[in-house]
N, C-alpha and C positions, 0 to 999 in steps of 0.2 A: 418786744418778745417775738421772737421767730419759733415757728412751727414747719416742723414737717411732714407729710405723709409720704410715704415708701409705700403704693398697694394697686390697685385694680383700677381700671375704667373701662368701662362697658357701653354699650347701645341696649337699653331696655326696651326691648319690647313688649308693651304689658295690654295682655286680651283680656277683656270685662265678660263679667260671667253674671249672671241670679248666685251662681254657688260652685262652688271649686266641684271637678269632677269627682270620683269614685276612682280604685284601681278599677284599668279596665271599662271604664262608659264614657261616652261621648256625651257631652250638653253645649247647648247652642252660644255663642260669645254674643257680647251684644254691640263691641266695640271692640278698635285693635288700635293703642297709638306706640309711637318710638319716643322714648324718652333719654336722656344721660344719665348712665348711671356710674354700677361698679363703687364697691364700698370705700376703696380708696378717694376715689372722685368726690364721690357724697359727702363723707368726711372731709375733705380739703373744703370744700363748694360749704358745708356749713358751719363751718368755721370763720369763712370767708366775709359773707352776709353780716355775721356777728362782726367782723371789719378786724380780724385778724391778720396777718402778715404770715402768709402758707405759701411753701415753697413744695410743687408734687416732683414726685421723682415714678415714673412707673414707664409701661410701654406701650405704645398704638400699633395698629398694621397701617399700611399706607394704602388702604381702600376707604371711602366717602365717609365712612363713620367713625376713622382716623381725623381724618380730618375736622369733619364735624364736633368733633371731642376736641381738640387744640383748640380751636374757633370758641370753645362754648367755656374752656379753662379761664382762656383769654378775658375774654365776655367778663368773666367773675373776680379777676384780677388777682387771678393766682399765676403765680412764679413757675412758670415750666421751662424755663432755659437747660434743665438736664432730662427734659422727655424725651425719650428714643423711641424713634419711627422705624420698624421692624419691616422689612421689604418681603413681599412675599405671603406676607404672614397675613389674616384677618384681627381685625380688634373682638376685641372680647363681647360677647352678647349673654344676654340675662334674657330667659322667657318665661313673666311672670302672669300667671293669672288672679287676679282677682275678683273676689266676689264674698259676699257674708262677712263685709267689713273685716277680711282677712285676706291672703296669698298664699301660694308656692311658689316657688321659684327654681328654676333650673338655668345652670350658668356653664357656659363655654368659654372656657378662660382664652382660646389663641393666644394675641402677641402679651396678654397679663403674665405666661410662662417662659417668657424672655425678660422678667424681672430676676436676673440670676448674681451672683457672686460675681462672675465678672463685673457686672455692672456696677453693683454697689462699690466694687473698688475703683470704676472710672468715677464716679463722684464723690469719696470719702471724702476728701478734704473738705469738700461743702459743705456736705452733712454731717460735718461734728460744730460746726458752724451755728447748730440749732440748740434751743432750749429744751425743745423736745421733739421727740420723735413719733410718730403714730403708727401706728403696723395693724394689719386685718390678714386673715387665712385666705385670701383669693390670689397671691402671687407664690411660688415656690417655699415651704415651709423650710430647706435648707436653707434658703435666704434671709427667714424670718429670724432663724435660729442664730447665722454670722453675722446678723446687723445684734442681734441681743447682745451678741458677746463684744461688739465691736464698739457700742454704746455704753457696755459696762465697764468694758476697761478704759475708756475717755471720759468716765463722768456725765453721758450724756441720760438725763431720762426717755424714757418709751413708756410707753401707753400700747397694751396689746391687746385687742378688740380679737378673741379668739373665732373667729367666725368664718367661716363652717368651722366647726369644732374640729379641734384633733388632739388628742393625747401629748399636753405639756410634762418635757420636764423636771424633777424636782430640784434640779441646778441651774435648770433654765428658770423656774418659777422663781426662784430667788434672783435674778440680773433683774427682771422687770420692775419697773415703776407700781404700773398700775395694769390689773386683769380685767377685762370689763362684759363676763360671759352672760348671758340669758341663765334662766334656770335649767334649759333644754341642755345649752353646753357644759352648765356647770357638772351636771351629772355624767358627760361624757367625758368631762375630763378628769372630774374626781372620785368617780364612779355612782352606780344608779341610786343604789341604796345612800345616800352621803345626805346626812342635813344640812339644812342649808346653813342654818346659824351655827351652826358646829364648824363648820367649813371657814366660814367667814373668820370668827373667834382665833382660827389658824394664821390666816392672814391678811392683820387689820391694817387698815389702810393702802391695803394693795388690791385685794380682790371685793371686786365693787361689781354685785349681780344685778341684773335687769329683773323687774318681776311683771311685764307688760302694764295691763291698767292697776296694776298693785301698785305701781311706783318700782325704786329702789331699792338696796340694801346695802350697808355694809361696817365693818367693824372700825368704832374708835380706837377701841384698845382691846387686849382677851376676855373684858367680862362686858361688854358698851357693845350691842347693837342699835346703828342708828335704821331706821325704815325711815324713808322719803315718801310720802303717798303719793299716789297718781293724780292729775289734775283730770276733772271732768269737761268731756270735750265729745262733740259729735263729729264720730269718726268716718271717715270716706275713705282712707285708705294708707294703711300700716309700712308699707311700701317706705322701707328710708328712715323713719322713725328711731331706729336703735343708730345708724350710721349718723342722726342727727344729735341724742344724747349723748355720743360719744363726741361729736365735731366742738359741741357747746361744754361740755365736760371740762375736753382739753382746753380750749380758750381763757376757759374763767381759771381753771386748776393754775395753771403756768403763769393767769394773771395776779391771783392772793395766796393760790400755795392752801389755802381752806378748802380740804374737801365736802363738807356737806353744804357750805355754802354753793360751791361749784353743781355740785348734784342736786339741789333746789332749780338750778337756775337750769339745768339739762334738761332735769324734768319736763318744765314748763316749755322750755324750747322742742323737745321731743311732742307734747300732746300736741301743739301747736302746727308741725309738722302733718300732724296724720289729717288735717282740714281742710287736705289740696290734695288730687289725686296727682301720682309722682312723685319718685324720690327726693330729687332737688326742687324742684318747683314748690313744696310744700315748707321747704325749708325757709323760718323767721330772717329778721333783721334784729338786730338787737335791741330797737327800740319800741317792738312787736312784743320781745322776748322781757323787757322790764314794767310793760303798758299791766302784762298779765301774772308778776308777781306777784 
């Protein structure tokens, strides 16, 4: 089974705090390291681990942490023969703090917004090639939107990791496979006041919410809510965690086609994640991710 991701890479830089600032106050960090990131990447990168066959499609600049990013693809054995090195341009940087077993994060997308239409049609012929496709909001949502349709009309599935949120849709909501928001997104997409199991009940088998240490949620059929609970786990850092239950999602989904099966197994690969400070560095192996089923 081949997988793709279409999305982001980044250089994370993540400063260690006692506690996330306040608007407006300064508190002292206590560390600063660079790590790989970019939701795209993470997502390939953990899928990868689990010993999937990912093919990324996205953009770098051609400055050190272009580089460093190709080297570190490589490193994981994912397929970038259609990565484009954007001249001129910087790669994408993420500046996250963490502290209080939580983050913020703020993201400067550079050469991620040379993920454009054009491009996706110098590689189409590849990328219908896949079984599935993966998509996240950190490259250009017009792009998001021509790969939906371009997937829809070849039979291809997608997996849409709505992240940062932005208002889907409701003809785009129907091309998708599968929607895989936070409780956060779900309300911006579906609006504040929206329940969650009302929502779901809408669209079963498609929209598949994150509920952090709750676990999972989402609809077998319009009267069947499944809840996945969350695994207990001593947390160091959240950082990646969702870009890993989606990475592990896709893997096992495309492998049995069962999705609460696949979402058990997310699950556990997602808590498992949060036990290594770093997006990718925290991310399991598959034999990590069946040790603690």
């Amino acid at each position: 089974m081949r997988i793709s991701v279409v999305g982001s890479a980044n250089m994370d830089m993540n400063i260690l705090s006692e506690r996330i600032p306040l608007k407006g106050e300064t508190v002292k960090g206590t560390d600063i390291e660079y790590r790989f990131g970019g939701k795209g990447a993470n997502q390939a990168v953990a899928m990868a681990k689990l010993g999937a066959e990912v093919v990324f499609y996205g953009c770098v600049g051609d400055d050190e942490n272009g580089l460093k990013t190709i080297e570190n693809l490589k490193k994981e054995r994912i397929d970038i023969n259609n990565l484009k090195i954007i001249s001129n341009v910087p790669t994408g940087i993420a500046i996250i703090t963490v502290g209080e077993n939580d983050n913020t994060i703020v993201v400067v997308p550079g050469a991620n917004d040379y993920v454009t239409k054009e491009y996706v049609d110098s590689v189409k012929k590849d990328l219908l090639e896949s079984d599935l496709i993966v998509l996240q909001n950190e490259i250009p949502f017009e792009t998001i939107e021509y790969l939906i349709n371009i997937c829809y009309e070849n039979g291809v599935k997608v997996l849409l990791n709505p992240a940062p949120a932005l208002k889907v849709k409701e003809n785009l909501l129907e091309k998708i496979t599968y929607l895989t928001p936070n409780e956060h997104e779900t309300k911006l997409i579906f609006g504040e006041n929206i329940d969650i199991e009302e929502i779901l009940k809408v669209y079963p088998n498609k929209l598949i919410i994150t509920l952090g240490e709750e676990g999972v949620a989402f609809a077998k059929d319009k009267d069947t809510i499944i809840h996945i609970s969350g695994r207990k786990t001593k947390v160091v850092d959240t950082t990646g965690a969702g870009d890993t239950l989606n990475g592990a999602f896709a893997f096992k989904v495309i492998e049995n086609g069962n999705i609460e099966e696949a979402l058990k197994f997310a699950n556990v690969a997602a808590s498992i994640s949060t036990e290594k400070l770093g997006a990718q560095t925290g991310m399991p192996t598959l034999k990590k991710v069946l040790e603690n089923l």
